[in-house]
C-alpha positions in Angstrom: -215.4 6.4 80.6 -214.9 7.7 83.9 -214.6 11.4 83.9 -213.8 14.6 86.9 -212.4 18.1 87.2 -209.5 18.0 86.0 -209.0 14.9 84.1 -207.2 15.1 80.3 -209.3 13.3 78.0 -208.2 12.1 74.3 -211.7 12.6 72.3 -209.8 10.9 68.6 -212.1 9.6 66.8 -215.1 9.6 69.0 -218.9 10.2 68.4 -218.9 12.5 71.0 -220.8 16.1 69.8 -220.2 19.5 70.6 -222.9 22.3 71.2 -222.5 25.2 68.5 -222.6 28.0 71.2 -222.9 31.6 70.4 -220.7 34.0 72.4 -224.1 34.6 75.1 -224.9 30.8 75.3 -220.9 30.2 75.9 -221.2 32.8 78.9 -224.6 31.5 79.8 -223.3 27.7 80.2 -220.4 29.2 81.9 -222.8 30.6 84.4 -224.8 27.7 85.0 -221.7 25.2 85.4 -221.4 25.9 88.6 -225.2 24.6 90.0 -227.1 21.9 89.7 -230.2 23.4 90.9 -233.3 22.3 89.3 -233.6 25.4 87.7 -229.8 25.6 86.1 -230.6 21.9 84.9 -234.1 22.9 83.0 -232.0 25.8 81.7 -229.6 24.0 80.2 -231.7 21.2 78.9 -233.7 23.9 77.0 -230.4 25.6 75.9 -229.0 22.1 74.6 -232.7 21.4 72.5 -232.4 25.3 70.5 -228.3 25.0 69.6 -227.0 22.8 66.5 -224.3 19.9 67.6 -221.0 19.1 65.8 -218.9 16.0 65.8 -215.8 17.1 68.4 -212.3 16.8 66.6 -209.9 15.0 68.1 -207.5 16.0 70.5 -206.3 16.2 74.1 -209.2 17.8 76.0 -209.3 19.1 79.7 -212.5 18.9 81.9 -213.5 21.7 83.5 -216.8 20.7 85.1 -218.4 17.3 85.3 -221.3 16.8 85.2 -222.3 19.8 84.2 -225.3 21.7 85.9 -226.0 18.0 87.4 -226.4 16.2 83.9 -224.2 13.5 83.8 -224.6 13.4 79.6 -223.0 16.7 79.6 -219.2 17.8 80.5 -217.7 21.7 80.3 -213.9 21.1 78.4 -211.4 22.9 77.2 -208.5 21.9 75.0 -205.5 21.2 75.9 -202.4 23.8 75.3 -200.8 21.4 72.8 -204.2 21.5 70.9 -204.3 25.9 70.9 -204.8 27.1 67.2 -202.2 29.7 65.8 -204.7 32.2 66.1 -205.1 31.4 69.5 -201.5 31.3 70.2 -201.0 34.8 68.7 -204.6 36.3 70.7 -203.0 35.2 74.2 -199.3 37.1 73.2 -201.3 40.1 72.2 -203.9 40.4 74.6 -204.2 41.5 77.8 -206.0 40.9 80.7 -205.6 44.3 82.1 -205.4 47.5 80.6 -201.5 48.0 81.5 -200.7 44.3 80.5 -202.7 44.8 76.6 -200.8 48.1 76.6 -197.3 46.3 77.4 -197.7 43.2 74.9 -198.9 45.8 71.9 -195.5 47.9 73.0 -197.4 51.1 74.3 -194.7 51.7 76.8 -195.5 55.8 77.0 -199.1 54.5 77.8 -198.0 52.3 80.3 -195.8 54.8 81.6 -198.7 57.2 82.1 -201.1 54.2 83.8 -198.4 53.3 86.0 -197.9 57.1 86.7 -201.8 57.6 87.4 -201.2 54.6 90.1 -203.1 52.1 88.0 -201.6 48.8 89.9 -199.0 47.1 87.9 -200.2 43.8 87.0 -198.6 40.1 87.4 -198.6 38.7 83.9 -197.6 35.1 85.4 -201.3 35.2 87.0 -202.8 36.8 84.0 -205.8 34.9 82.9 -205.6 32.3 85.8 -209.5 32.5 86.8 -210.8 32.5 82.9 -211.4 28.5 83.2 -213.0 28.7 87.0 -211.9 28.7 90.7 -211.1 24.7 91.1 -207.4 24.4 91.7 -206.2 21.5 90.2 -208.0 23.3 86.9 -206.0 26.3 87.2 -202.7 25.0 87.6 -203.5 22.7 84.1 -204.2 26.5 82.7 -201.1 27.9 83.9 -198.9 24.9 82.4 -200.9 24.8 79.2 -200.3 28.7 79.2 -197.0 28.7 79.9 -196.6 25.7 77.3 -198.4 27.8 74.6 -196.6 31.2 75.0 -193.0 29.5 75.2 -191.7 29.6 71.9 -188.4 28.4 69.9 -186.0 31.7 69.7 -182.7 31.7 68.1 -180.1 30.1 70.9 -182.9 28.3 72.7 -186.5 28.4 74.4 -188.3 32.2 75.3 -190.5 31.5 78.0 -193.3 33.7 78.8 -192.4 36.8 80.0 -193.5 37.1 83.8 -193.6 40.7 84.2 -194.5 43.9 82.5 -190.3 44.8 83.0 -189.7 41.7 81.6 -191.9 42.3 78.5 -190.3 46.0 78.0 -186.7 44.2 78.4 -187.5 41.8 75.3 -189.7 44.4 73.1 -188.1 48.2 73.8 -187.4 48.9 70.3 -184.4 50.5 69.5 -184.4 54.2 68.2 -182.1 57.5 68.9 -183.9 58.2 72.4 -184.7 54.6 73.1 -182.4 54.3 76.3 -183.6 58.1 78.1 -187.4 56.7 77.3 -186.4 53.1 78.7 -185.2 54.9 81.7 -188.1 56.6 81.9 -190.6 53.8 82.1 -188.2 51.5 84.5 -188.1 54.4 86.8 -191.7 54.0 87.0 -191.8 50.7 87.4 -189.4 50.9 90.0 -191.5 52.7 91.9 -194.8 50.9 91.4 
């Protein structure tokens, strides 16, 4: 099957395997995807012969780099948003990319307020994450829509989309309390001026 960067692959009932990577061999393939040097290419080969394999389940699948480190047996995928666990789901609506963002999704506004304060820059949470699956562009803008798919959820009158800024996220979360509006004041001001 013809495959590039970029492609959606459906891998159901194939005999396709998977490499049982351990957190450094993940971040060590990621760092070799990128050449096919001679070097990269004995590197990986040696990685591939010390790791277990597992059948891949089936799903939609996105290709992030093909061939990988010139071996045209190998491919770098993802899945596909549809294919995102719960746990998954519930890591990318709790985790941040930045400091201010993780502070905003776990509802830390008088942190936030006090890193916004201390000129930490206010990040965009619409780019957030957009360089974890590489640089290629058509590869991003699959993230982005698979993100965006993921983090939408079903709400009571319609669809809640993924919030797009930290004002945004304070807007949805600000929980309500006896001094909730003066400290919602508060932390708009700031962001105001950020």
């Amino acid at each position: 099957e013809r495959l590039g960067v970029g492609f959606s692959v459906q891998l159901a009932g194939s005999r396709i395997r998977r490499l049982k990577l351990e957190r450094a061999q993940m971040i060590q393939v990621w760092e070799m995807s990128d050449s096919s040097s001679s070097s990269s290419l004995e590197e990986m080969k040696n990685l591939t012969s010390q790791v277990g394999r597992a059948y891949v389940p089936g799903g939609w699948f996105r290709v992030l780099q093909y061939p990988l480190c010139g071996d045209r047996r190998l491919a770098l995928l993802r899945p596909a948003g549809q294919a995102f666990s719960q746990q998954q789901r519930r890591l990318l609506e709790t985790q941040g990319e930045t400091l201010i963002s993780h502070c905003a999704k776990m509802q830390q506004w008088e942190l936030v307020e006090t890193l916004l304060r201390a000129k930490v820059p206010m990040p965009v949470l619409s780019n957030e994450f957009d360089g974890l699956c590489g640089q290629n562009e058509v590869v991003k803008q699959q993230w982005r829509r698979d993100l965006a798919a993921t983090m939408s959820t079903s709400a009571v009158g319609g669809w809640v989309r993924r919030p797009q800024s930290v004002l945004e996220l304070a807007v949805l979360h600000f929980e309500q309390g006896p001094d909730s509006g003066e400290r919602f004041a508060r932390l708009l001001q700031v962001l105001i001026a950020s």
